[in-house]
N, C-alpha and C positions, 0 to 999 in steps of 0.2 A: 512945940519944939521937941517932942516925947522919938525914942524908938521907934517908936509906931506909926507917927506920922512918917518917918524916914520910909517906912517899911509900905505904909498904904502908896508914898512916890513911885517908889521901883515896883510895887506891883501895876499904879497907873501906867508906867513904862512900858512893864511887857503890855498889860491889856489893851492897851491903846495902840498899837503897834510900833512903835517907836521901836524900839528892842528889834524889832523883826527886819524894820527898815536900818537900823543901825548892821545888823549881820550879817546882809544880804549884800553891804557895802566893802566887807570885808573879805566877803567868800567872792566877791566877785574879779579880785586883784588876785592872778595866778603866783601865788610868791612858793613857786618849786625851786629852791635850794639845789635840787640836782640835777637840774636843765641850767646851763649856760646863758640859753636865748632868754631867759629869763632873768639875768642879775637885777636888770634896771628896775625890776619892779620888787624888788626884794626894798630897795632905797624907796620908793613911790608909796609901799603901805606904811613907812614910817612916817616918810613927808607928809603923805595925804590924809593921813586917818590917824594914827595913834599921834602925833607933835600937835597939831590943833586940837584932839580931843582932851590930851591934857596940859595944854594951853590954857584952855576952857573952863579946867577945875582951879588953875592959880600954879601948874604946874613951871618949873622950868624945865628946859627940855636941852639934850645936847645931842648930835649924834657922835660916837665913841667907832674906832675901827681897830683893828689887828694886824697885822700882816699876813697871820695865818688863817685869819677869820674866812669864810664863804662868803658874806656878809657884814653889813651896818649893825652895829648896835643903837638902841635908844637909851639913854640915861635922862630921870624924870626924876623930880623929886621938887616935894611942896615941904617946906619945915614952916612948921607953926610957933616954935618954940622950942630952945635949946635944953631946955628940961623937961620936954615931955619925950615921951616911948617913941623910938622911929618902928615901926612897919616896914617888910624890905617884902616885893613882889617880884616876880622873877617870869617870865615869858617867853614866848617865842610867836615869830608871825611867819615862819615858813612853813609850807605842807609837804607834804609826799608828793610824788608825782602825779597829775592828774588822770593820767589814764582815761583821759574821753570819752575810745571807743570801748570802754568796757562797762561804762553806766549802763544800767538797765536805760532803758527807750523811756523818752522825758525827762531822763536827769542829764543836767551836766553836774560837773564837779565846781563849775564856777557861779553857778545859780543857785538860788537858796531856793530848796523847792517841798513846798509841804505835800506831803500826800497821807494822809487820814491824822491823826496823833503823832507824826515824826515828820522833822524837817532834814533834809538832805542836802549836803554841798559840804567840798573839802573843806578842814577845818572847823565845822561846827564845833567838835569836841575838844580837838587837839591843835590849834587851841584859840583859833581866833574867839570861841565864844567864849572864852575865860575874860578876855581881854575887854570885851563889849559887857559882860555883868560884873567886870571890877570895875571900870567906867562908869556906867550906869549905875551901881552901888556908893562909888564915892560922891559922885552928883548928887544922889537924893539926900545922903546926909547934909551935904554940902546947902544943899537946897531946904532942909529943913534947919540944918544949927549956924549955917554961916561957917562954921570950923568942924576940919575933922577932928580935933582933940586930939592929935596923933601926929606927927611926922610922917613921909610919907616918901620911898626911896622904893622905882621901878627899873628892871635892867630887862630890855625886852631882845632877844637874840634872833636874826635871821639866817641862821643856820645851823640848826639845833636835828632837824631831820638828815641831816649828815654827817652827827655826832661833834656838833660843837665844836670846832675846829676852831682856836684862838679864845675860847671862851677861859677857861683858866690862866691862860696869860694875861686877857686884857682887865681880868680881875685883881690878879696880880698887881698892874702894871694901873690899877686904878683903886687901890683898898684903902686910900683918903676918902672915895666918895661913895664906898660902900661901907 
């Protein structure tokens, strides 16, 4: 139940592909915040992939809204105990615009695509992959000790590549549960 063992998990994670197939689920949902035709799926990468992943880990999960927001927030939070440390992560799951036609030939922006030592598709960086090795991070612990030893409070924003629009009011307007 050591560090280590945590740490040999999430490396079986990525090595195994898991990690890869977890990323590829994510880049694959066009969540562009300044496309229109897109709102419904801005809700979808909450519904479908971040609310059951930390379901998963013991999380509760809410979805939170604004009026001024672009977007759904996700509010997530596992408490272990009222006198340990909380941990506050803070996210977003929308991208830039995809820009299609401007991939080099064999990418798209929605496919997770390796080519030699670097994988390609919106959001790897910024920030769906944050999202999939805090996931995968908390699971392995979770998988080795049973407990994070930690509290544990996520506010995941879907419109953060539009500058956040509602994001300090519905913080505001929610600082009980942050």
């Amino acid at each position: 139940m050591s560090r280590a063992n945590a740490i040999a998990r999430a490396k079986q994670h990525f090595d195994g592909g898991r990690f890869k197939e977890d990323l590829a689920r994510l880049i694959a949902l066009p969540t562009e915040s300044q496309n229109p035709a897109r709102s419904a799926v801005l809700a979808q990468y909450l519904d479908d992939e971040m609310i059951p992943a930390f379901k998963s880990l013991g999380f509760i999960c809410r979805i939170l809204s604004h009026p001024e927001a672009a977007g759904p927030f996700l509010y997530a939070e596992r408490i272990e105990g009222e006198d340990l440390v909380t941990v506050f992560g803070y996210g977003h799951g929308d991208v830039i615009r995809g820009l299609d036609a401007q991939w080099r030939d064999g990418l798209s922006p929605w496919t997770l695509t390796e080519v030699g030592n670097r994988w390609y598709g919106r959001g790897i960086a910024d920030n769906k992959g944050q999202h999939a090795v805090n996931i995968a991070a908390l699971k392995a612990v979770l998988d080795t000790r049973g407990s994070l030893g930690f509290n544990a409070k996520f506010l995941i924003e879907m419109g953060e590549e539009m500058g956040s629009p509602g994001l300090r009011g519905l913080c505001a307007d929610n600082k009980h549960l942050l």
